[in-house]
N, C-alpha and C positions, 0 to 999 in steps of 0.2 A: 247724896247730892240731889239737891230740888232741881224744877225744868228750870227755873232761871239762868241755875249754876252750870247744869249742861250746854246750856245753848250759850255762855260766854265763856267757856271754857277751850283752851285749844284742844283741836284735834289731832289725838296720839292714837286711838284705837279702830280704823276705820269698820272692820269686821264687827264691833259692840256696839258702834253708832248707827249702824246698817238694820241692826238686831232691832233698835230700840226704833228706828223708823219706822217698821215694819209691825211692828206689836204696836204702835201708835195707830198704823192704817187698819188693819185687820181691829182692832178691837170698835175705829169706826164703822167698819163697813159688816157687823157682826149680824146685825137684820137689813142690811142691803140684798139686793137680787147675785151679789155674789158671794154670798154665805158658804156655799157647796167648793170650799178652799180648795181640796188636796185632793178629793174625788167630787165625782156627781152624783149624789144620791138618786138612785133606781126606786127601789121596793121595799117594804118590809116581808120576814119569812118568819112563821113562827121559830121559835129557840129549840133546838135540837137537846135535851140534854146530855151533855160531854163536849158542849160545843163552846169556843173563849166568849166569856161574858164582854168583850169589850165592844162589842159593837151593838148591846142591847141597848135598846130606846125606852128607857126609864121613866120617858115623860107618859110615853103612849101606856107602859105598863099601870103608870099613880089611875090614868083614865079606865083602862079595860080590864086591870089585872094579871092580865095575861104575858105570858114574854115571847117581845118581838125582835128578832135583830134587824138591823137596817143592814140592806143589801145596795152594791155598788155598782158602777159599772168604770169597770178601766179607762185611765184614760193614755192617750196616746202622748208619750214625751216628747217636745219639741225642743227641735233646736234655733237657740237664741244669739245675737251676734251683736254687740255694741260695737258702734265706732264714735269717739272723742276728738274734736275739732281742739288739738292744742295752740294753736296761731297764737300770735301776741292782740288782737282782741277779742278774748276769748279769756284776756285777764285782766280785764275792764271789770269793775273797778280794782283798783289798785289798793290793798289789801294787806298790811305787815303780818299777820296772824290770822289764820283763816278759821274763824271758830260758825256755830254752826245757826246761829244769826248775822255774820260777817263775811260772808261768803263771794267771790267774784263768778264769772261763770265757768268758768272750768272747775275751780272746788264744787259749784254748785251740780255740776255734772258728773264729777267724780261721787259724790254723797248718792246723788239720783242711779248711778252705773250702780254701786254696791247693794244700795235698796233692790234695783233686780234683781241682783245676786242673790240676794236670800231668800227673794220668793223662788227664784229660780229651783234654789234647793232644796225647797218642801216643794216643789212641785215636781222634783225630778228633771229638770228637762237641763238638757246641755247647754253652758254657754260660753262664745268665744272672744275677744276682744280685738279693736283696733282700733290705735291713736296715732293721728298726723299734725304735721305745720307746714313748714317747708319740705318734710322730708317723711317718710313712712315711718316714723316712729316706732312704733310695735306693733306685733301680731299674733294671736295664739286660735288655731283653731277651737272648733266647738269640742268640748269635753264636761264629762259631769261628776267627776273625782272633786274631794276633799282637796285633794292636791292641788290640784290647779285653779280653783275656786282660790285658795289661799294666794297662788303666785299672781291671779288677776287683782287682787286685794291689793297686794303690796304695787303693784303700776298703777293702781287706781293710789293709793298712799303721797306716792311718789310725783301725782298731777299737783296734790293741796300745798305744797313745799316749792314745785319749779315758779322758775321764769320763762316768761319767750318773747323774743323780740322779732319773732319769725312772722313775717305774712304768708297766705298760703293759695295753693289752687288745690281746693277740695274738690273740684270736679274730677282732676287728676286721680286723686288715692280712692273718692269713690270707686272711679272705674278698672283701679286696681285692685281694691278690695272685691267688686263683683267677678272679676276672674276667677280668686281665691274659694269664694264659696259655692260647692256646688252643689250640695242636697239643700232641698227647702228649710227657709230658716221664716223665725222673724226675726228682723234688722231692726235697731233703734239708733237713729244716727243724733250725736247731738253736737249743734253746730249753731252758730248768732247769725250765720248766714252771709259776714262781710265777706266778700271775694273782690274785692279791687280791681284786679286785673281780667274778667272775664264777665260776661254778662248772665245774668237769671236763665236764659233758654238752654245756655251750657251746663250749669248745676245740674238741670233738672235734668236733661238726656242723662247725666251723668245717675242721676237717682232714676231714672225709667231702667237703667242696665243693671243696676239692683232688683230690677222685678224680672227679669230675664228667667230666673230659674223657679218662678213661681213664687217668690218670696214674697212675704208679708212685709211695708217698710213702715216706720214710723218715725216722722221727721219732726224731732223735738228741738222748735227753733227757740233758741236760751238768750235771755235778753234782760237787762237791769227795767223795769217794768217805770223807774222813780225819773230815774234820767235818761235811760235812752229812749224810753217811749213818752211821757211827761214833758221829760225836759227842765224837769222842776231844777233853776238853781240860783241864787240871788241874784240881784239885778245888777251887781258888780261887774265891771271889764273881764271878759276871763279871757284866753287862752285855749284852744284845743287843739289837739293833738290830733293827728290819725294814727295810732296805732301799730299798725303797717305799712303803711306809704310816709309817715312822720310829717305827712303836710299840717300846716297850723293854720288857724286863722283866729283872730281877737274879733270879738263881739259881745254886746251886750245880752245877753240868754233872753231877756225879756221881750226884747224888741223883735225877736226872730219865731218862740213860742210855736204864736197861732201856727204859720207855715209851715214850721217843722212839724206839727204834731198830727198836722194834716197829711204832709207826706209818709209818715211814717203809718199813719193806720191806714192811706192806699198800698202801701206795701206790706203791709199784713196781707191785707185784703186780696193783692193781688197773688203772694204763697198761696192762700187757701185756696184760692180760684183755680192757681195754676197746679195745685196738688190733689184738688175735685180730678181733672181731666188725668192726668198720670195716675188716680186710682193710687194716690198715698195719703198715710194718713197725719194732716197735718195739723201738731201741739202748737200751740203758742205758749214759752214757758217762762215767766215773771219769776227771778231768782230770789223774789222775797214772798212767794207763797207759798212753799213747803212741796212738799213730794206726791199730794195726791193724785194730782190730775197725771204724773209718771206710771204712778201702780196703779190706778185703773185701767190707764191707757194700756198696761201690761194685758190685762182681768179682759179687759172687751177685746185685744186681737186676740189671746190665747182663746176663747172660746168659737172664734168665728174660726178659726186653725186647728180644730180637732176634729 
């Protein structure tokens, strides 16, 4: 199957999709300054012989002759915690089959969940899950088993398939979820940020009580990049919806544009600003540009956390 065929293909296998994410980033970031993957390379020691050839450094040898093995230094495994904004906009856009150029933002969050997973798992480090709308949805402690790795799989499976027609108060199940954990983690919360019924300064106390136990958070705000940030959409009468509060209004998208588009990048603007001072770290995440800026953002707080 060529990339064409994958990416319009529906999604049956989230664990091989996750696989092939991952082998896509890593084989970009192959002479990036995050090369040093699974360990951090220390030293070379000369080769002992009787010792495993697998860690001798063959390049250095073609140069000196000599044999070196490269020396490591351990690194410490962290524990990692997703939480999934399932609300009903959250699955904007509206999506018969969710394949993996077709994506709304909860599939697209779900793909982006699994992609940590399997760095998670060549990295060793424990990860646990939690997904809300109106109601706590699920939760699984931090753990680094095969096992559990797989039953996070299948809930993350199970987001690409749901509906909801739920609105939510995220600030709620954040600050129940920070009760829940209590050794230091990093948190990746991903969420589009609509909250209806409460205002921005309550989210954030809500994400400041996330940092409570010294936790690292990283607030991956997921957003259609085409039309909710754009607004691109013919100059026809439309209709919208809210999602969650089901209020409408009819307008012409063209005549409204400039405003909108202006409002929306002050409130970019104002998350980053208001995520500067709370000391988190804040993604802006466009569901039609692929997964990297997720797995770096992994790669730069895991190294400031060891």
């Amino acid at each position: 199957m060529n990339l064409s065929e994958v990416k319009s293909a529906e999604i049956k296998n989230l664990n091989i999709l996750a696989k092939q994410v991952v082998e896509g980033f890593i084989t970009g970031i192959h002479k990036s300054p995050f090369h040093g993957f699974s360990v951090e390379f220390s030293e070379h020691k000369l080769y002992n012989k009787g010792e495993s050839t697998r860690h001798i450094d063959w390049k250095l040898f073609a140069k000196t002759d000599k044999l070196y093995t490269k020396k490591y230094e351990e690194e410490t495994n962290l524990r990692c915690h997703i939480i999934i904004d399932n609300s009903a906009s959250m699955h904007y856009p509206v999506v018969r089959k969710q394949t993996l150029d077709n994506l709304n933002k909860v599939g697209f969050s779900a793909i982006a969940a699994a992609s940590l997973m399997e760095i998670f798992k060549q990295q060793r480090d424990a990860v646990g899950l939690s997904i809300y709308s109106d109601t706590y949805e699920y939760y699984a402690p931090e753990k680094g088993s095969d096992r559990h790795r797989n039953m996070l799989i299948y809930q993350l499976e199970q987001l690409l398939v749901s509906e909801s027609k739920s609105s939510t108060e995220t600030y709620k199940y954040l600050h129940e979820i920070a009760e829940k954990i209590h050794r230091r983690s990093l948190i990746f919360v991903f969420t589009d940020m609509f909250q209806p019924n409460k205002d921005n300064d309550t989210l954030f106390d809500a994400l400041k009580h996330l940092k409570f136990n010294k936790h690292e958070v990283v607030l991956f705000h997921t957003y259609d990049g085409e039309t909710e940030f754009n607004f691109n959409f013919d100059n026809s009468p439309k209709k919208f919806v809210d999602l969650e509060t089901m209020e409408e209004v009819n307008i012409y998208p063209e005549n409204v544009q400039d405003n909108y588009k202006k409002s929306v990048e002050n409130y970019f603007q104002y998350l980053k600003n208001k995520s500067l001072l709370y000391k988190i770290d804040y993604v802006p995440l466009d569901i039609n540009k692929g997964y990297n800026e997720v797995l770096t953002s992994y790669l730069i707080s895991r190294k400031k956390n060891k």
